[in-house]
VMD Tcl script that builds the backbone (N, CA, C; Angstrom):
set m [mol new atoms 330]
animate dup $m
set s [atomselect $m all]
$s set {name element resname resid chain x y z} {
  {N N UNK 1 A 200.873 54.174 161.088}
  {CA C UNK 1 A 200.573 52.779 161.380}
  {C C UNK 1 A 201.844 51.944 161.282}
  {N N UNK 2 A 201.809 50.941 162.109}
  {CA C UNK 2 A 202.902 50.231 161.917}
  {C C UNK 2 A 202.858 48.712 161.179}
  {N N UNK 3 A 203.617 48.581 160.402}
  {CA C UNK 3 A 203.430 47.159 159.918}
  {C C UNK 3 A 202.768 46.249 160.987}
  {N N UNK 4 A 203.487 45.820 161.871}
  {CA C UNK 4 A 203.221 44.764 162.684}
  {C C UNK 4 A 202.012 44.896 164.143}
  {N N UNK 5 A 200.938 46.099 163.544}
  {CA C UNK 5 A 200.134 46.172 163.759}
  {C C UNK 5 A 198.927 46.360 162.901}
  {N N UNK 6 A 199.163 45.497 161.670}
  {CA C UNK 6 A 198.362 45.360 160.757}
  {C C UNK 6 A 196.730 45.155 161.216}
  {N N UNK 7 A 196.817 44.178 161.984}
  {CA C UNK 7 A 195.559 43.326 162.109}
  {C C UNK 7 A 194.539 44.309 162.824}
  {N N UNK 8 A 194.921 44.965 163.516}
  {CA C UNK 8 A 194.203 46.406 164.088}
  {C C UNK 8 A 193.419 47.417 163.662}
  {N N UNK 9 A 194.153 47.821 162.180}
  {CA C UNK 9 A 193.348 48.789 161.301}
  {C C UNK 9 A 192.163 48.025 161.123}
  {N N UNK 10 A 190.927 49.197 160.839}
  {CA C UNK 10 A 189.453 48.439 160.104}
  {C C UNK 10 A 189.726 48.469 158.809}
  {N N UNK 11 A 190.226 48.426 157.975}
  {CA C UNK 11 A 190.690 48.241 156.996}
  {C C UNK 11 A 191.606 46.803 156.129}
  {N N UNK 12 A 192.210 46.119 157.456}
  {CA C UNK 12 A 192.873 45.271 157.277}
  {C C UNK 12 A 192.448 44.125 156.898}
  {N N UNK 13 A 191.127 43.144 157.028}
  {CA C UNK 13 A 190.358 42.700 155.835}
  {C C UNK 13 A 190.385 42.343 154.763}
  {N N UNK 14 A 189.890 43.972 154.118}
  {CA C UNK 14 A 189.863 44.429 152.940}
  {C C UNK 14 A 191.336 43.801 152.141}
  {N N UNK 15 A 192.004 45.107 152.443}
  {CA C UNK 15 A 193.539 44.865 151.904}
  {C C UNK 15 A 194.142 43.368 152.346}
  {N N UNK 16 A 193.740 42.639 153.531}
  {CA C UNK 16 A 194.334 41.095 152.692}
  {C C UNK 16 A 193.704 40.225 151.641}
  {N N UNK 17 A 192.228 40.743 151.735}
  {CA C UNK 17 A 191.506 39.826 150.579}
  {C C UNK 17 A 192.122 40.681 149.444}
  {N N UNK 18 A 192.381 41.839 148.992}
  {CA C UNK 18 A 193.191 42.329 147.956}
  {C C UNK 18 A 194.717 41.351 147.779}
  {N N UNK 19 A 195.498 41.488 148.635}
  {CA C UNK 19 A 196.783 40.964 148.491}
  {C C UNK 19 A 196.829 39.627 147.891}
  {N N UNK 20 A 195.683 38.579 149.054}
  {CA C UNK 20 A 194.740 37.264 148.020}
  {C C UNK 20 A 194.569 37.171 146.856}
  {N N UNK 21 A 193.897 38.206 146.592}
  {CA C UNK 21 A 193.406 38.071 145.334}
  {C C UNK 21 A 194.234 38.786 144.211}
  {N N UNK 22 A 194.948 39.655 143.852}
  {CA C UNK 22 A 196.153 39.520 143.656}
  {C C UNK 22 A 196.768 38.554 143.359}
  {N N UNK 23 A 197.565 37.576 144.223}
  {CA C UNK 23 A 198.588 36.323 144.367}
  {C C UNK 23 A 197.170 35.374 143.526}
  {N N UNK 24 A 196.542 35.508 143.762}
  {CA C UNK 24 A 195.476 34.466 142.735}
  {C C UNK 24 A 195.294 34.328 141.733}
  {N N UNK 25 A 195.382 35.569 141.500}
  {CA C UNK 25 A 195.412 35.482 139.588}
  {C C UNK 25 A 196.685 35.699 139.311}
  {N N UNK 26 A 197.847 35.482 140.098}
  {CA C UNK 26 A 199.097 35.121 139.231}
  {C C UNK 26 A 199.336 33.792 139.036}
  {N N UNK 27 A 198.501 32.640 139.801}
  {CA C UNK 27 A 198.598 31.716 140.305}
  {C C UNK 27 A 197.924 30.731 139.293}
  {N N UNK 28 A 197.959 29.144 138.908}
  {CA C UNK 28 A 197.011 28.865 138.212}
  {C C UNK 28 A 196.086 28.085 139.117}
  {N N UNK 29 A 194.659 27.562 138.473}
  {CA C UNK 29 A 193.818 27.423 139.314}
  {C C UNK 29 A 194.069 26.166 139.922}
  {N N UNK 30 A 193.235 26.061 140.969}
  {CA C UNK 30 A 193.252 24.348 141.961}
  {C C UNK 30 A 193.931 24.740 143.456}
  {N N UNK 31 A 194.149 23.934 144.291}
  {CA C UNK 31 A 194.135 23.942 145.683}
  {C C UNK 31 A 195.725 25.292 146.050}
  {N N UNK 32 A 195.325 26.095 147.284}
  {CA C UNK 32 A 196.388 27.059 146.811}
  {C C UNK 32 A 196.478 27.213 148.702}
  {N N UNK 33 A 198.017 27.788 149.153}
  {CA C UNK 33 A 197.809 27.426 150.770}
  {C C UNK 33 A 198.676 28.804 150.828}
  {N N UNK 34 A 197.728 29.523 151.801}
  {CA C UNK 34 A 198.262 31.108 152.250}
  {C C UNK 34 A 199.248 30.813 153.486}
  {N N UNK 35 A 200.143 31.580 153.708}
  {CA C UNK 35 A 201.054 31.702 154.314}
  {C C UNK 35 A 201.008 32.839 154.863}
  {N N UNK 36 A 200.374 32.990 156.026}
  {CA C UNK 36 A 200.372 34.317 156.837}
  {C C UNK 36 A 200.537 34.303 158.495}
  {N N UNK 37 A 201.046 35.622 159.093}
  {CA C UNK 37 A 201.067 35.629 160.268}
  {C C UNK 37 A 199.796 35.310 161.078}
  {N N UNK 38 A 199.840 34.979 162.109}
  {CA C UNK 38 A 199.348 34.415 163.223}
  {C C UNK 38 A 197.973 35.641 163.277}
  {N N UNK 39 A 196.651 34.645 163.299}
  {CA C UNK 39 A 195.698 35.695 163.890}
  {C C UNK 39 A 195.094 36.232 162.379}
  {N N UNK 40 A 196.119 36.777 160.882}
  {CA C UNK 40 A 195.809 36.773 159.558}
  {C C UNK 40 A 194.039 36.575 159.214}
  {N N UNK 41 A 193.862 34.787 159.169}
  {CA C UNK 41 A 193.118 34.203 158.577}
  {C C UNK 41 A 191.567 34.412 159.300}
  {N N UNK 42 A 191.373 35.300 160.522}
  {CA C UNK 42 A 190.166 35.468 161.450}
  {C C UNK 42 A 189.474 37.041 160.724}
  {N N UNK 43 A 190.366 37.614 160.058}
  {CA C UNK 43 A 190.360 39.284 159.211}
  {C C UNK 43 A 188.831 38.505 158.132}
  {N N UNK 44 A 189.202 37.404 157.454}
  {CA C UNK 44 A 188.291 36.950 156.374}
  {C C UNK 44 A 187.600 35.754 156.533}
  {N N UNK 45 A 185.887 36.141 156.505}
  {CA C UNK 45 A 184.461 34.898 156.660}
  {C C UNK 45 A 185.062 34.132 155.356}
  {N N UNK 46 A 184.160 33.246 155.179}
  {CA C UNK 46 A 183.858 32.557 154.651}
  {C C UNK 46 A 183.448 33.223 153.066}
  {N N UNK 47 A 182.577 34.298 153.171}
  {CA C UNK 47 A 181.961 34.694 151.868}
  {C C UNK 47 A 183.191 35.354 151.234}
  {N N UNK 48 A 183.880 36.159 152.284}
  {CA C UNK 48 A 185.034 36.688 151.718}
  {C C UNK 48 A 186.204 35.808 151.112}
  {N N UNK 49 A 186.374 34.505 151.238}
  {CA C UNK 49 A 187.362 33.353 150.423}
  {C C UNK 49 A 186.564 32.921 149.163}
  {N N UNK 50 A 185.043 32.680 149.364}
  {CA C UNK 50 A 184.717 32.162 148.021}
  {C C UNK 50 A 184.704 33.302 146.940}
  {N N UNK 51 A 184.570 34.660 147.192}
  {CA C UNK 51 A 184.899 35.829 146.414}
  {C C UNK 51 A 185.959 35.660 146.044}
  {N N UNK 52 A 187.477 35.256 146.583}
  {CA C UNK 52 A 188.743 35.097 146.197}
  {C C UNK 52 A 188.985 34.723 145.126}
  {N N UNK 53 A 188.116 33.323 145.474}
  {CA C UNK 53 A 188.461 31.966 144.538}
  {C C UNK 53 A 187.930 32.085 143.362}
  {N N UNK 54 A 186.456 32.483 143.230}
  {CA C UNK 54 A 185.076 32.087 142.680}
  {C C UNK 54 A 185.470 31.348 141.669}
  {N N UNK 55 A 184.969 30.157 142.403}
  {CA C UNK 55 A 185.440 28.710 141.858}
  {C C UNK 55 A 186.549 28.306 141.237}
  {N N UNK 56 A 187.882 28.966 141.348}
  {CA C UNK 56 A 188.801 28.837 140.446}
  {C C UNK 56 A 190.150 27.952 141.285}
  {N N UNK 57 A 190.131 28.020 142.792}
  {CA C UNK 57 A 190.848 27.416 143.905}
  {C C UNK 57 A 190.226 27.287 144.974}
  {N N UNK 58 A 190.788 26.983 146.096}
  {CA C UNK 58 A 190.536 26.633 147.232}
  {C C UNK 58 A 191.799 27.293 148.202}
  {N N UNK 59 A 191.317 27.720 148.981}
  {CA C UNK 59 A 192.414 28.350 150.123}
  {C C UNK 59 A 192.501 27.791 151.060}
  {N N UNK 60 A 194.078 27.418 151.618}
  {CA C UNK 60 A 194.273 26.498 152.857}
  {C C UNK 60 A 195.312 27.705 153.938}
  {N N UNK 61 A 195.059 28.153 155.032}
  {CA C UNK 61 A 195.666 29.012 155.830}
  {C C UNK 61 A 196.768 28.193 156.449}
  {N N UNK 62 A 197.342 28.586 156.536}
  {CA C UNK 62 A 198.899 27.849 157.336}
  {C C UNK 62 A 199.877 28.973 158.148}
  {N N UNK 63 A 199.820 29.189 159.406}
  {CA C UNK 63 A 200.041 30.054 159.958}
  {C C UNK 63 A 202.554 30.008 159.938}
  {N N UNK 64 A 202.366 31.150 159.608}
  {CA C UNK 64 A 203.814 31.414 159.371}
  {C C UNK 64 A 204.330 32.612 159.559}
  {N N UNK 65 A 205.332 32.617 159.973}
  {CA C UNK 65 A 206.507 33.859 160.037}
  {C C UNK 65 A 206.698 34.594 158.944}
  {N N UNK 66 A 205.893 35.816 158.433}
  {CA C UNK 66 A 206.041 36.509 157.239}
  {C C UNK 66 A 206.374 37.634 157.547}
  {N N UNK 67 A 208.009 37.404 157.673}
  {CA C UNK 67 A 208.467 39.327 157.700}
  {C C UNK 67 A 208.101 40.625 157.323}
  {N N UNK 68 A 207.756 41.275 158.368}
  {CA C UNK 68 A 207.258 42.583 157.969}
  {C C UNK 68 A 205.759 42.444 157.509}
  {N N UNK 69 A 205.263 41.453 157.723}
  {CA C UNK 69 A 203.303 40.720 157.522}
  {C C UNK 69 A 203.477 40.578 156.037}
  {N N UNK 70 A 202.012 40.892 156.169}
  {CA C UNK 70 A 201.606 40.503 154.299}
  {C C UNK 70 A 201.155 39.276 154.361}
  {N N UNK 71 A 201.268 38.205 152.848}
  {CA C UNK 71 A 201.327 36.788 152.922}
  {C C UNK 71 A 201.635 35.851 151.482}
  {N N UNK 72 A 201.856 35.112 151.844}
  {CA C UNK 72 A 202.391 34.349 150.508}
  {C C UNK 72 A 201.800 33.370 150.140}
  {N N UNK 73 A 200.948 33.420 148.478}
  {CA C UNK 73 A 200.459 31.826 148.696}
  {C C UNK 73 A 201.114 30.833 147.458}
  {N N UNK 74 A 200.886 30.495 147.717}
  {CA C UNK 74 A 201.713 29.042 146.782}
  {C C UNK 74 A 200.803 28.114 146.952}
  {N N UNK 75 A 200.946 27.307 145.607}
  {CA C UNK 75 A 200.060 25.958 145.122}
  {C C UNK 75 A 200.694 25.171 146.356}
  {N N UNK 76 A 199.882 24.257 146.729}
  {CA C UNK 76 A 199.955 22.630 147.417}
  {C C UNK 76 A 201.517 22.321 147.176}
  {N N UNK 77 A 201.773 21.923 146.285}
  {CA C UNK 77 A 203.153 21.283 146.209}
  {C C UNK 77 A 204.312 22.196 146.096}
  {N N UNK 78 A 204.266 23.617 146.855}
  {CA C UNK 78 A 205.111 24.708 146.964}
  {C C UNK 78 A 206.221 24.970 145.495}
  {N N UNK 79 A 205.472 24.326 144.546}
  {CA C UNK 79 A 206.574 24.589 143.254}
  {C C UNK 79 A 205.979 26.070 142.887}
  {N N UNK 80 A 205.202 26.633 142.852}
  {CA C UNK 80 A 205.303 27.889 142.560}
  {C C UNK 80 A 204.451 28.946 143.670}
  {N N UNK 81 A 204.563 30.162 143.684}
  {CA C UNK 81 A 204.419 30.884 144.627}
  {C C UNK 81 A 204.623 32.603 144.361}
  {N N UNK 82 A 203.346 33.362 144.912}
  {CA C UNK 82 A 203.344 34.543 144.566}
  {C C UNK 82 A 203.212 35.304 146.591}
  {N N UNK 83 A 204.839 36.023 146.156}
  {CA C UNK 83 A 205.083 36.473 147.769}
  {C C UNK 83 A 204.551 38.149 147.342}
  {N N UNK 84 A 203.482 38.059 148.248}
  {CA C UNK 84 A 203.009 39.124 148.487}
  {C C UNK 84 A 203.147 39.829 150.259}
  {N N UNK 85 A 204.080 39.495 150.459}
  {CA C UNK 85 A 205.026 40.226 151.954}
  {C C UNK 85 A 204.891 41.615 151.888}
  {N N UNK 86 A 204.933 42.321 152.667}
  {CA C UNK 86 A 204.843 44.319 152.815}
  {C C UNK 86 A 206.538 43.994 152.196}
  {N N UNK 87 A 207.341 43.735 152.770}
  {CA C UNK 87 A 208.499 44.286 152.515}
  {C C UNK 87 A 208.952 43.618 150.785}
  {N N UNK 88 A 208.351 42.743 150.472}
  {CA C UNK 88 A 208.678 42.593 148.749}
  {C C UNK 88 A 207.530 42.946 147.969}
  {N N UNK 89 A 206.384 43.744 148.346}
  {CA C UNK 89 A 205.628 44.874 147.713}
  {C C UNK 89 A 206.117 45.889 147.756}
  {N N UNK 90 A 207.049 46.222 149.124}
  {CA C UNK 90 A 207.819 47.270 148.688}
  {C C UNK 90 A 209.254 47.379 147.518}
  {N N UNK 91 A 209.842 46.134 147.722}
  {CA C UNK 91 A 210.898 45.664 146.608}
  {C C UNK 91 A 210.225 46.115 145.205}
  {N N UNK 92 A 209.403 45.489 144.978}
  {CA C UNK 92 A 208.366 45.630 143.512}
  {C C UNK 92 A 207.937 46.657 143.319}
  {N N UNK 93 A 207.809 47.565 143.907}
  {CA C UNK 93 A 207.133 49.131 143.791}
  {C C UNK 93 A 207.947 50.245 143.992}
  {N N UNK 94 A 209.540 49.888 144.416}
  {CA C UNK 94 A 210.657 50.740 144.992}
  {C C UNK 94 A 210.679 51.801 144.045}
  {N N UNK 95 A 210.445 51.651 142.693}
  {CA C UNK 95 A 210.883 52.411 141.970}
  {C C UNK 95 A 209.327 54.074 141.482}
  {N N UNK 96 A 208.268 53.158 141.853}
  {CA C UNK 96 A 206.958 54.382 142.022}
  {C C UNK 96 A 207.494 54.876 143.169}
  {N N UNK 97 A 207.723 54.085 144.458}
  {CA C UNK 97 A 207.894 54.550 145.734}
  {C C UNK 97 A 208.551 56.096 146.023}
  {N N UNK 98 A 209.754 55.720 144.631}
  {CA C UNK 98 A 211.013 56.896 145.125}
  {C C UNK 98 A 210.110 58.059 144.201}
  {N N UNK 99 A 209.824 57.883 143.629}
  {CA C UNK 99 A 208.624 58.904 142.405}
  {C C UNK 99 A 208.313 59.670 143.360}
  {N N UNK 100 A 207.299 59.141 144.546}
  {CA C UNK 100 A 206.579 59.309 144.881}
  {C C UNK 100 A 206.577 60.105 145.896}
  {N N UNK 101 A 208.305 59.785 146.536}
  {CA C UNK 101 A 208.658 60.267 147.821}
  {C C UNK 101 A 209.493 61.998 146.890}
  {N N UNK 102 A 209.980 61.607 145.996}
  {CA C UNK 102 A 210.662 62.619 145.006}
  {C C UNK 102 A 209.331 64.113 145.280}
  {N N UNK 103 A 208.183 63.546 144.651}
  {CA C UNK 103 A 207.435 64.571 144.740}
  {C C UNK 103 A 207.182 65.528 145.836}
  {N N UNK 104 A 206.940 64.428 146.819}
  {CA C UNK 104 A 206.690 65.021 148.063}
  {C C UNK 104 A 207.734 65.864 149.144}
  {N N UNK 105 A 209.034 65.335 148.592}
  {CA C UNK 105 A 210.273 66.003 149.070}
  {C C UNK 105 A 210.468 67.846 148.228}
  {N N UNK 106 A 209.998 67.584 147.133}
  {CA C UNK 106 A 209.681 68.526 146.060}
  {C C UNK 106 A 208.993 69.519 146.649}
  {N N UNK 107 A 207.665 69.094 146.253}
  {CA C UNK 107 A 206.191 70.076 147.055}
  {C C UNK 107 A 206.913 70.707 148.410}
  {N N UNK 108 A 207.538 70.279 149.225}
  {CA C UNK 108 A 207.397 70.855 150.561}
  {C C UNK 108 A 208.406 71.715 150.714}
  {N N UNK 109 A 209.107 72.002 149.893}
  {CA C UNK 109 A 210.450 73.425 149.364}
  {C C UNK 109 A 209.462 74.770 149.393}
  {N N UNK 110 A 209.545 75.248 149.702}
  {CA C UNK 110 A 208.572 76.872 149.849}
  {C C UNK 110 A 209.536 77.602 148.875}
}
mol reanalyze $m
mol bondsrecalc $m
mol representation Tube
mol addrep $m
């Protein structure tokens, strides 16, 4: 799969209301504005944002240029902000990543 054919998988949904929700509870509560690529915010109804929130914020979509997808949300007055981008989930995880790739480079030695 390719990043920038995110929106395609049946799966893709799911994993942004994860990434949401995620950036939510790093976040404190009250009005909070997602930052995602174009097309993003049609993946999640209605029932699926108040699950996000449940009652703790409010989500405002704002369509943006997020390298490599993903999305970023930040409070109203952009003073704080949890970037949940593919490519700085990968920054944050680089170090399971190489674990991970270690193994698999491993296993496949006969």
């Amino acid at each position: 799969m390719q990043l920038n054919e995110f929106q395609a998988i049946p799966e893709a949904g799911g994993i942004l209301r994860g990434l949401i929700e995620e950036a939510v509870r790093a976040l404190p509560p009250g009005p909070l504005r997602v930052r995602a690529p174009q097309g993003y915010a049609q993946l999640l109804d209605e029932e699926a944002l108040t699950r996000i929130c449940r009652d703790q914020c409010t989500l405002q979509f704002e369509v943006d240029a997020v390298p490599g997808g993903g999305v970023i949300v930040e409070t109203i007055d952009g003073r704080l902000r949890f970037d949940n981008s593919f490519g700085e989930r990968l920054r944050r995880k680089r170090h399971e990543v190489r674990r991970l790739l270690g193994q698999i480079l491993i296993s496949e030695v006969d």
